[in-house]
N, C-alpha and C positions, 0 to 999 in steps of 0.2 A: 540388548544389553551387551551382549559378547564386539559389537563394535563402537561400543558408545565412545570409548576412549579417542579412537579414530575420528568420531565425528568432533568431538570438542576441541580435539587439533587442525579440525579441518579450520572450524570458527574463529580459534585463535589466530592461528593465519590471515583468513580473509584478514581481519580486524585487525595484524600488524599490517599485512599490506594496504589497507585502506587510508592508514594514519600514520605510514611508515615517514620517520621526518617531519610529522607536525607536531610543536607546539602545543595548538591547545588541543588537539585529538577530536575527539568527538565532536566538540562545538562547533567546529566548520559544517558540521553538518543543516548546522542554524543559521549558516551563510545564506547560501541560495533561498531557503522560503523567505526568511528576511524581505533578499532581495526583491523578490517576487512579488512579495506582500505590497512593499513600496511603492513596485509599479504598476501592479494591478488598483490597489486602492486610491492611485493618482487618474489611472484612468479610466475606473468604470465605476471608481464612489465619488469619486469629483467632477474628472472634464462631463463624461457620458451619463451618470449615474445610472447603471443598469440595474440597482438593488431597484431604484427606483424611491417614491418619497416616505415607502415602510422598511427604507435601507434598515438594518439592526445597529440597535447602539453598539460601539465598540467594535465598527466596522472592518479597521485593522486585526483586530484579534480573531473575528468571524473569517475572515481570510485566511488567517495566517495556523488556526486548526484546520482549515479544507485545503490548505498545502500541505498540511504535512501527511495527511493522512494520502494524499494524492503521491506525492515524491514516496512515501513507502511502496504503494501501490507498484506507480510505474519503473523505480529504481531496480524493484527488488525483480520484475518481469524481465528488462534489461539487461543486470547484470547475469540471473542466471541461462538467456540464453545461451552464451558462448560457453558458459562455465565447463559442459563434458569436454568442448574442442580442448579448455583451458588446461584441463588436467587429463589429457589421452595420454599422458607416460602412466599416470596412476592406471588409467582404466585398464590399460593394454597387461600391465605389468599383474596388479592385484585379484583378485578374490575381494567382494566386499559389496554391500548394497549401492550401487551407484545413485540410489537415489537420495543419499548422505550427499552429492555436491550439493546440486538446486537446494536442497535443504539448509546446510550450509550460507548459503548466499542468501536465503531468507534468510535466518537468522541473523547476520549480521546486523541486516537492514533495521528488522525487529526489535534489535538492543538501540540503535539508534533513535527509532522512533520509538522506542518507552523512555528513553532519557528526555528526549524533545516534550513527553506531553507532562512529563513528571517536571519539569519546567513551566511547561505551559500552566498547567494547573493550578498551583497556588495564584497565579495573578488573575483567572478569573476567580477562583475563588475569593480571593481580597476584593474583588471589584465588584460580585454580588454578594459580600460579607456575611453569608453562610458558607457551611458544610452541607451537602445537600447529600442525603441517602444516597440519592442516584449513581453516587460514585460506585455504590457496590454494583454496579450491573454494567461497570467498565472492565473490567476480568473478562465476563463473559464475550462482550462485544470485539475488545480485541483479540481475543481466540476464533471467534469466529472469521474475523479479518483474514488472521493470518493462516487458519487453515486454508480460505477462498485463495488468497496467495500464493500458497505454497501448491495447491491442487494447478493452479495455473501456471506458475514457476516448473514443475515437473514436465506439464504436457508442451512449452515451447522450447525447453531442453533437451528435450528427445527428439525434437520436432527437426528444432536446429541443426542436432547431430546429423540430421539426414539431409534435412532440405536447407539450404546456407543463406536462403532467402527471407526463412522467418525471420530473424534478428531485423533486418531491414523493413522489412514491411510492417516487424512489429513498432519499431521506431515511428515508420511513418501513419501509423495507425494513431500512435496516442494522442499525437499533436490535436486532430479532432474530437478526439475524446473527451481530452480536458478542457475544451471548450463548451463540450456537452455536459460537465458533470455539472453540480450545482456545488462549485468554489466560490468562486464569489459573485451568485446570486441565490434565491429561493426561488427554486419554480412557481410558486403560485405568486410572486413578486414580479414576476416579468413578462407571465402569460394567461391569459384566464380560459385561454381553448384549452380542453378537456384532453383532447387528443396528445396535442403539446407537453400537457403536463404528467398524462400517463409515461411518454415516449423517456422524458427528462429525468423522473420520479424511479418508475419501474422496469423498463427496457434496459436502461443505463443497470448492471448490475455493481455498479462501485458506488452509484448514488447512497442508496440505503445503509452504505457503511459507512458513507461522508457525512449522512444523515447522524446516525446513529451516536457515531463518536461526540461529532459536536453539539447533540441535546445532551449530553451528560456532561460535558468538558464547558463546554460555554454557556447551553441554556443552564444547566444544574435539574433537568429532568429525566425522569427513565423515558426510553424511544416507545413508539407506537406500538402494541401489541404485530399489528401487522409492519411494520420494517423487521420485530425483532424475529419474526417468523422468516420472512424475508430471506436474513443473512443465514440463519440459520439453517435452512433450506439450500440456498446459493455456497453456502461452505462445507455441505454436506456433498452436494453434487461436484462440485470444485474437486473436491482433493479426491473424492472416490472416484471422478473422470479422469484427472491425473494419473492417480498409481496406477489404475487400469492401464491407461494410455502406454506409460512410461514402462511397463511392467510387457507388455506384450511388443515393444519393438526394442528392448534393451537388449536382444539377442542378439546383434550385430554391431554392439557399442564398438565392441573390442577391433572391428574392424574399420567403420567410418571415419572413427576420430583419430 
């Protein structure tokens, strides 16, 4: 509590500087998966169809929730690696939890993507012409998210401050990633080896929360008993490996950065 003031100016900030001179603000944020959506559903629910012939109705929209929960993800890992180098006048100069930046930079992220789904959501809801309970157990699941986030936002921030090679490698890490997540396709749509669909499903620890989001947001159901154990588990370990992390090599912030 004694630095929360601090922290909410940190956010402010990102958030002018994010949208400093735009117009519509936030909504550019709607830009890119847009885009995304466009291209990927031109080429892998049209030319290639990789959904395959149990593609999901509303195929654009099936997409365009597993970007965004995707661009939260990867954004928010991105921008907080560099973030300690960002603010090493702060670190050097203050007293203060450093672990308020990466924090920080999540949150940003996080306001954007609950604007994106609280957009998102009334159109599938108009387009399954219910209100489905399951909404209430969208709270829960993006908590979980963004603790997973934020436990991982921590441990490549500190990572970075030392080694200047994470940001890079984590760069070049997600590109295969997000080819591995199931944005736009269903694993059990594309492969029916067992092995394959474990590797896709449960290995991938972002899958279950791509899962997750869009049985509530698009299907209108609650997630599987075993997904919701899943994140729950994976955002427990996340952010408790995080502070750990972050917490036993922040001793030398003052110096690296």
């Amino acid at each position: 509590m004694a630095y929360r003031y601090l922290f909410e100016q940190m956010v402010r900030r990102e958030l002018r500087q994010k949208y400093k001179g735009s117009a519509l603000g936030v909504l550019w944020y709607l830009v890119n998966p847009l885009v995304l959506m466009g291209a990927y559903y031109l080429m892998f629910g049209i030319i290639f169809k990789v959904a395959g012939p149990d593609q999901p109705e509303q195929y654009p929209l099936f997409l365009l929730i597993g970007l965004v929960v995707w661009i939260f993800f990867s954004q928010s890992l991105l921008s907080s690696a560099p973030s300690l180098l960002e603010h090493g006048a702060l670190v050097r100069k203050a007293r203060f939890p450093r672990e308020a930046i990466p924090a920080s930079v999540v949150t940003v992220q996080l306001v954007t993507f609950v604007v994106l789904l609280a957009l998102l959501a009334p159109v599938t809801i108009a387009i399954r012409g219910s209100l489905d309970p399951a909404l209430l157990v969208l709270p829960l699941v993006l908590a979980c998210l963004f603790a997973f986030v934020l436990g991982l936002a921590l441990a490549v921030s500190v990572l970075h401050a030392y080694f200047r090679d994470v940001a890079p490698i984590l760069s070049a890490a997600l590109l295969p990633w997000f080819f591995m997540s199931p944005i736009f396709f269903e694993p059990e749509s594309i492969t029916q080896r067992e092995t394959a669909r474990f590797v896709l499903e449960w290995v991938n620890p972002v899958a279950p929360f791509i899962g997750s989001v869009r049985d509530v947001v698009y299907g209108g159901a609650v997630p599987q008993a075993a997904d919701l154990a899943y994140i729950l588990v994976a955002a427990t370990i996340a952010l408790l490996g995080g502070i750990a992390l972050f917490r036993r090599m922040q001793g030398e912030l003052a110096v690296v950065v």
